[in-house]
TORPA-4810 file (N, C-alpha, C, O; in nm, 3 decimals):
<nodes>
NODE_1_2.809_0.715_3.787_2.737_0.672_3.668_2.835_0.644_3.555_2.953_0.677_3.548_X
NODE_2_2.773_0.587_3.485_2.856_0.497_3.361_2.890_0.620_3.299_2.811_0.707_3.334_X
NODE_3_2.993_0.668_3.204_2.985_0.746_3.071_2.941_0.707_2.938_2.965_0.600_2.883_X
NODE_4_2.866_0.814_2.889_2.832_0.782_2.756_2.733_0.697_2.746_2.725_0.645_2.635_X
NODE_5_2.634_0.658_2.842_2.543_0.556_2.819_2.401_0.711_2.822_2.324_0.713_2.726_X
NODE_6_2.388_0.797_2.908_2.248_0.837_2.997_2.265_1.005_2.828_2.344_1.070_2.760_X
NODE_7_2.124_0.981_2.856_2.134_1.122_2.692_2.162_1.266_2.752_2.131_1.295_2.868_X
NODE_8_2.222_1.352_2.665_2.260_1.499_2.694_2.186_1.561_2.664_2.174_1.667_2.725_X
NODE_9_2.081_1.527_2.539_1.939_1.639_2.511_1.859_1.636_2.579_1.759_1.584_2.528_X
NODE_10_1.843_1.674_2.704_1.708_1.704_2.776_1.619_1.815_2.739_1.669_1.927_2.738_X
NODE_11_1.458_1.797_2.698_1.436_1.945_2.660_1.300_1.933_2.768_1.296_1.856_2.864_X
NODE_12_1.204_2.017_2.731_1.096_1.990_2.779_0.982_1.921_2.681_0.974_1.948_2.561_X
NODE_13_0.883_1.818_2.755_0.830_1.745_2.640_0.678_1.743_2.689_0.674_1.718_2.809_X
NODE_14_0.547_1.761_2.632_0.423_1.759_2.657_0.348_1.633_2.643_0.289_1.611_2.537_X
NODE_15_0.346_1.559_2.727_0.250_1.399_2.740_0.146_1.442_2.698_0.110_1.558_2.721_X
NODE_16_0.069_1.346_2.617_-0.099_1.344_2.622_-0.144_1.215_2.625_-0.135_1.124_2.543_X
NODE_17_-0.211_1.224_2.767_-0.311_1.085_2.769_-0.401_1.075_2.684_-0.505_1.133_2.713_X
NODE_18_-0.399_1.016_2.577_-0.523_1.010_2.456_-0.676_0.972_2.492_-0.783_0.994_2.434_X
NODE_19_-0.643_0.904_2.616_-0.813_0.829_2.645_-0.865_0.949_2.733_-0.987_0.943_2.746_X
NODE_20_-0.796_1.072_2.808_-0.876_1.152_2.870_-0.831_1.360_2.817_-0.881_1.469_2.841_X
NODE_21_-0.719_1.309_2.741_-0.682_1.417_2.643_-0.588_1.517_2.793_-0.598_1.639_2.781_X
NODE_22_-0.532_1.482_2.881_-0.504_1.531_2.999_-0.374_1.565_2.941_-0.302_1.470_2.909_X
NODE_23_-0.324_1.707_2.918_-0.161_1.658_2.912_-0.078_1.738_3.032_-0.134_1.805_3.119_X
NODE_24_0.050_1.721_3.022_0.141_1.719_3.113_0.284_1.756_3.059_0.324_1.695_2.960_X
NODE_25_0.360_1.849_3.116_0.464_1.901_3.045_0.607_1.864_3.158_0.597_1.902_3.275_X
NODE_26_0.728_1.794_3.113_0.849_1.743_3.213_0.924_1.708_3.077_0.897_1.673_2.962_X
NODE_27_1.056_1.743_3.174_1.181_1.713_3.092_1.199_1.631_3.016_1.109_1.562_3.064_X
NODE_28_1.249_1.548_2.905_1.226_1.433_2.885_1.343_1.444_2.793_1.401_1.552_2.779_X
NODE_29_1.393_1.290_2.702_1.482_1.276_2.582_1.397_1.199_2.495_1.439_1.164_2.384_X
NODE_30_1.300_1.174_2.530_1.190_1.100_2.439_1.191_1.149_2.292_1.181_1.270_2.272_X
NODE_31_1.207_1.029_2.150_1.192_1.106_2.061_1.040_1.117_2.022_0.960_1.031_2.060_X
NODE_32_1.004_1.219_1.951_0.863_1.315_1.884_0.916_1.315_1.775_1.031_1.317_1.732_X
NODE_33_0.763_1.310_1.713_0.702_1.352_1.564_0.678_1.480_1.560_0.742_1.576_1.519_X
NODE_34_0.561_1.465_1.616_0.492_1.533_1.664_0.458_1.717_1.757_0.551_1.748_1.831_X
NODE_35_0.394_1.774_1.755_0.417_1.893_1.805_0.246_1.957_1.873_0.138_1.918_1.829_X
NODE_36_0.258_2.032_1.956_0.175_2.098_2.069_0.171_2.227_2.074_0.289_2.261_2.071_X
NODE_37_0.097_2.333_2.080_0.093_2.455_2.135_0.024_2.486_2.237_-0.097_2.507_2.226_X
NODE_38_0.105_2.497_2.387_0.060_2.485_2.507_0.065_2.662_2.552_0.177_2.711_2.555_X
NODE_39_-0.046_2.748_2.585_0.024_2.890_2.630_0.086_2.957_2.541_0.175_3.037_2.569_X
NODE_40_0.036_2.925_2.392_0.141_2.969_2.295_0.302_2.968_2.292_0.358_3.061_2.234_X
NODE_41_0.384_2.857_2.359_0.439_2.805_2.343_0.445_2.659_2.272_0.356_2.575_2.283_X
NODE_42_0.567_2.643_2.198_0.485_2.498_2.138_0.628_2.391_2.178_0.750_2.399_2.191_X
NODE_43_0.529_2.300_2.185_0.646_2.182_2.331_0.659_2.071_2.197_0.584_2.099_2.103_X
NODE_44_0.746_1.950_2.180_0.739_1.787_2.120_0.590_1.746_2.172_0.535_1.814_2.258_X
NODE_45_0.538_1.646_2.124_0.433_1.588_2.193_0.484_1.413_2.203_0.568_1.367_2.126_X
NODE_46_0.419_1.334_2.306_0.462_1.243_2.293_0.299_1.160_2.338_0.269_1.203_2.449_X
NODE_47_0.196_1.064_2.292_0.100_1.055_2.282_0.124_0.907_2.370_0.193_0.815_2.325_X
NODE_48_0.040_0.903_2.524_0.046_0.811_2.609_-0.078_0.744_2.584_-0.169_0.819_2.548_X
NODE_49_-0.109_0.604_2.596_-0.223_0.540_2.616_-0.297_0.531_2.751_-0.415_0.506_2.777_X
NODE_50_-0.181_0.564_2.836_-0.296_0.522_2.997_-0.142_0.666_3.051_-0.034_0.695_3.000_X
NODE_51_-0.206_0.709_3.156_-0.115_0.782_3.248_-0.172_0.779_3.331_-0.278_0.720_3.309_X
NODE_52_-0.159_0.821_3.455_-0.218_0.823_3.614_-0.329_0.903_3.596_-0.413_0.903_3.686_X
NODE_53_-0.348_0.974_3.492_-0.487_1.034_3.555_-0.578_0.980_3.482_-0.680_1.046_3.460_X
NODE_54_-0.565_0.853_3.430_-0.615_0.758_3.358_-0.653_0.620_3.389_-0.735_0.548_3.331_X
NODE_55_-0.564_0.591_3.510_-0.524_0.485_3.513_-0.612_0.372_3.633_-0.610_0.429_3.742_X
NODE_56_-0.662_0.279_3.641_-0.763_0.208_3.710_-0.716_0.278_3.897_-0.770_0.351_3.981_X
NODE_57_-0.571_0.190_3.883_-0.524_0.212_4.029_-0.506_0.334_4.094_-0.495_0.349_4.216_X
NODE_58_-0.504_0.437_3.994_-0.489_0.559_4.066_-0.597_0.645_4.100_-0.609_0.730_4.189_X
NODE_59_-0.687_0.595_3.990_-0.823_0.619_3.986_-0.957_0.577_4.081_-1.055_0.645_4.112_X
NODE_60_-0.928_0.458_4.108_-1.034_0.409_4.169_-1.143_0.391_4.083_-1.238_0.326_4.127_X
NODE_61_-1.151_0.444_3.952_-1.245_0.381_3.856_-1.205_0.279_3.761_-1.124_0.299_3.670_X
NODE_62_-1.276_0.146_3.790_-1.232_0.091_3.708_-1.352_0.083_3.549_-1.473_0.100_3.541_X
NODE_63_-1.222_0.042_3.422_-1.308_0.066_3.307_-1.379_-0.033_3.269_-1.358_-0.151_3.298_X
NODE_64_-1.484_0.018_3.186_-1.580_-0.128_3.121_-1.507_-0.151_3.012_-1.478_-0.064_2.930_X
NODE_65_-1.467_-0.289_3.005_-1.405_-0.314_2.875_-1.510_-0.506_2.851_-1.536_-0.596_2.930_X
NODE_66_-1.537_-0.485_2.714_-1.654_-0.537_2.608_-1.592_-0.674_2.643_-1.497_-0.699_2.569_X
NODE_67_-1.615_-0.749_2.715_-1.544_-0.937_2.718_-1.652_-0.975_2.640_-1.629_-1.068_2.563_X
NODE_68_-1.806_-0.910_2.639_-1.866_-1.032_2.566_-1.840_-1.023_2.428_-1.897_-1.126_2.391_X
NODE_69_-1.804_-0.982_2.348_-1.764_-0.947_2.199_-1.625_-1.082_2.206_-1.608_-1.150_2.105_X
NODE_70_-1.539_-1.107_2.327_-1.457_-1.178_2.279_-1.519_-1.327_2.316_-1.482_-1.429_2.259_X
NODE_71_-1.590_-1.324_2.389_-1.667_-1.456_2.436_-1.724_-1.541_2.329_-1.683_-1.652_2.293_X
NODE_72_-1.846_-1.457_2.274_-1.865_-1.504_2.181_-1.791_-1.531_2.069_-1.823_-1.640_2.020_X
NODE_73_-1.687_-1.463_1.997_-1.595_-1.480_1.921_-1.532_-1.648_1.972_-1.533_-1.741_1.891_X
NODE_74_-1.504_-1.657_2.050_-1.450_-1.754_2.079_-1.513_-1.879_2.080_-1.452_-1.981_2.049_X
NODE_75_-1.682_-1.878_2.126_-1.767_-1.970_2.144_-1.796_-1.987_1.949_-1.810_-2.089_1.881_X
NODE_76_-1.797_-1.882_1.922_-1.812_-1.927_1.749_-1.721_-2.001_1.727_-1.754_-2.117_1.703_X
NODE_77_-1.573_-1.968_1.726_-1.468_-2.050_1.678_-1.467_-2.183_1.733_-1.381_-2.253_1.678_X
NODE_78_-1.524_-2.235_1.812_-1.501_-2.361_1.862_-1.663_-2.431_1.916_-1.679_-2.499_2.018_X
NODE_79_-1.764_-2.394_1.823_-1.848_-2.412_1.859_-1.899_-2.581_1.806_-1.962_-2.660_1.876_X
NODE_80_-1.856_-2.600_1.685_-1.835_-2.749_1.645_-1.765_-2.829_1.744_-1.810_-2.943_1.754_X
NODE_81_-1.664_-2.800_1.824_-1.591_-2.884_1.932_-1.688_-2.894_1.992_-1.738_-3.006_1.985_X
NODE_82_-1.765_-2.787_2.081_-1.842_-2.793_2.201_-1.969_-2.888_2.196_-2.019_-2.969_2.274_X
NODE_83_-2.006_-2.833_2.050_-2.123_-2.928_2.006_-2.060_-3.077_2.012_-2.143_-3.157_2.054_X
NODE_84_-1.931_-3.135_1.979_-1.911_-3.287_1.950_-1.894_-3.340_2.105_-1.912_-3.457_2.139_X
NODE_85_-1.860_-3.245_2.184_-1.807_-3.277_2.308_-1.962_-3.295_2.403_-2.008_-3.379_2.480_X
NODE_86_-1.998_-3.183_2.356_-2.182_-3.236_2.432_-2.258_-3.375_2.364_-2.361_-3.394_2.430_X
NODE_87_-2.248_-3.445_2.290_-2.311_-3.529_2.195_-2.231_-3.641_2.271_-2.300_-3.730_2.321_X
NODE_88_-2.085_-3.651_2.287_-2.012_-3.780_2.326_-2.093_-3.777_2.523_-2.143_-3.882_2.563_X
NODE_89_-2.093_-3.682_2.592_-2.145_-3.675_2.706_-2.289_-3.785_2.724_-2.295_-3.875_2.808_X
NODE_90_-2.422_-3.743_2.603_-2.535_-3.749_2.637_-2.574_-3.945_2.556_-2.685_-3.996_2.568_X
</nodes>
């Protein structure tokens, strides 16, 4: 391995999946704000959006996520086009 590139502070660091509040404690150099009291010990925290016990593929559940909110958004924004484009058709 290279020198001077890979970090020397390894400590221990506490993940939290925010969407299922699951956390998880491994070595890490990750920097934290943040802080945890796990077992009355208190770990860095480092706040994940998806982790495996979260996650579609690992899960086999997949999530509902709202497309029609962007659909329509979109059909608003361009709804004068659609309208000129149906009118040149008929």
């Amino acid at each position: 391995m290279k020198k001077g590139i890979h970090p020397e502070k390894y400590r221990l660091v506490a993940f939290k999946d925010m969407s299922n509040d699951n956390v998880f404690i491994t070595k890490s150099a990750a920097n934290t704000k943040e802080t945890i009291e796990i077992d009355g010990v208190e770990y860095p925290l480092y706040k994940l959006e998806i982790s495996n016990t979260s996650h579609p593929f690992y899960t086999g559940k997949m999530k509902f996520v709202d497309t029609a909110g962007r659909v329509d958004k979109f059909r608003n924004r361009y709804k004068d086009h659609f309208e000129r484009k149906n009118q040149k058709k008929a």
